[in-house]
C-alpha positions, 0 to 999 in steps of 0.5 A: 874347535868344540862347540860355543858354550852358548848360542842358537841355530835355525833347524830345518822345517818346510814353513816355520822357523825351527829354533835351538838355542843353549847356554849353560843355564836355563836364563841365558838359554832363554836369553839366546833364545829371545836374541834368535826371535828376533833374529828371525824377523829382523838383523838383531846386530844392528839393534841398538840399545836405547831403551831398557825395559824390564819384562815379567812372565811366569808359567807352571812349568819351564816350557810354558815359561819359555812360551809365555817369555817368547810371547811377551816379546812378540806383544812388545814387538807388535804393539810397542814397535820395539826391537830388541838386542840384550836380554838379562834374565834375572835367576829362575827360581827352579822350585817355586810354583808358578815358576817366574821370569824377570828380565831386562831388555834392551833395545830400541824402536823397530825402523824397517830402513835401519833393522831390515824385515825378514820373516813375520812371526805370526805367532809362538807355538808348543809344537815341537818344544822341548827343553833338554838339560845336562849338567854344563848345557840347557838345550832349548827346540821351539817353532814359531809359526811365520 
């Protein structure tokens, strides 16, 4: 059986979490990488998407996009006690400087009791981040300090 057109993995690290989401765009591989954060700290199938939302970030390039995208979801897991299951980036236009991000989210409050707790992500880091690109893959590495 060949390899899922999209999806994400943990890596192998000794103290964070170690990521490698992909997809066949740029914007689903952003969105697979959101679905694994928050895999990361709590069961993310059992999120229900009572609330929809819309964040915007931008970045002078694609990593620093991918930093600020993830860092976003952090602030509102942290501050708003929201979790989140659905992500639905609109197109990234790859051309314009700062690059932009829009993208609907969909999720509800954070409950311990219902969404379980995994790992505390402490913080998004650009050790180790790369973004590979092919023609039918976007291949996305990060770590997150726990």
């Amino acid at each position: 059986m060949g390899a899922a057109l999209e999806g994400y993995r943990f890596l192998e690290h000794t103290t964070d979490a170690y990521i490698e989401a992909w997809a066949p765009s740029l914007e689903r591989a952003f969105a697979k990488a959101a679905e694994a954060f928050f895999d990361t700290m709590l069961n993310v199938a059992k999120v229900e998407s009572k609330k929809e939302e819309t964040i915007n970030v931008d970045g002078h390039d694609e990593m620093e996009l991918l930093y600020n995208w993830l860092e976003a979801l952090l602030l509102q897991f942290d501050i708003q006690g929201m979790a989140y299951s659905e992500f639905d980036p609109s197109p990234i236009d790859t051309a314009a400087r700062p690059l932009k991000l829009e993208a609907r989210i969909s999720g509800e409050e954070y409950l311990a009791e219902k969404h379980g707790a995994k790992t505390e992500i402490k913080g998004v880091t650009y050790h180790l981040m790369n973004i590979e690109k092919t023609p039918d893959r976007i291949t996305l590495h990060f770590l997150l300090d726990l």
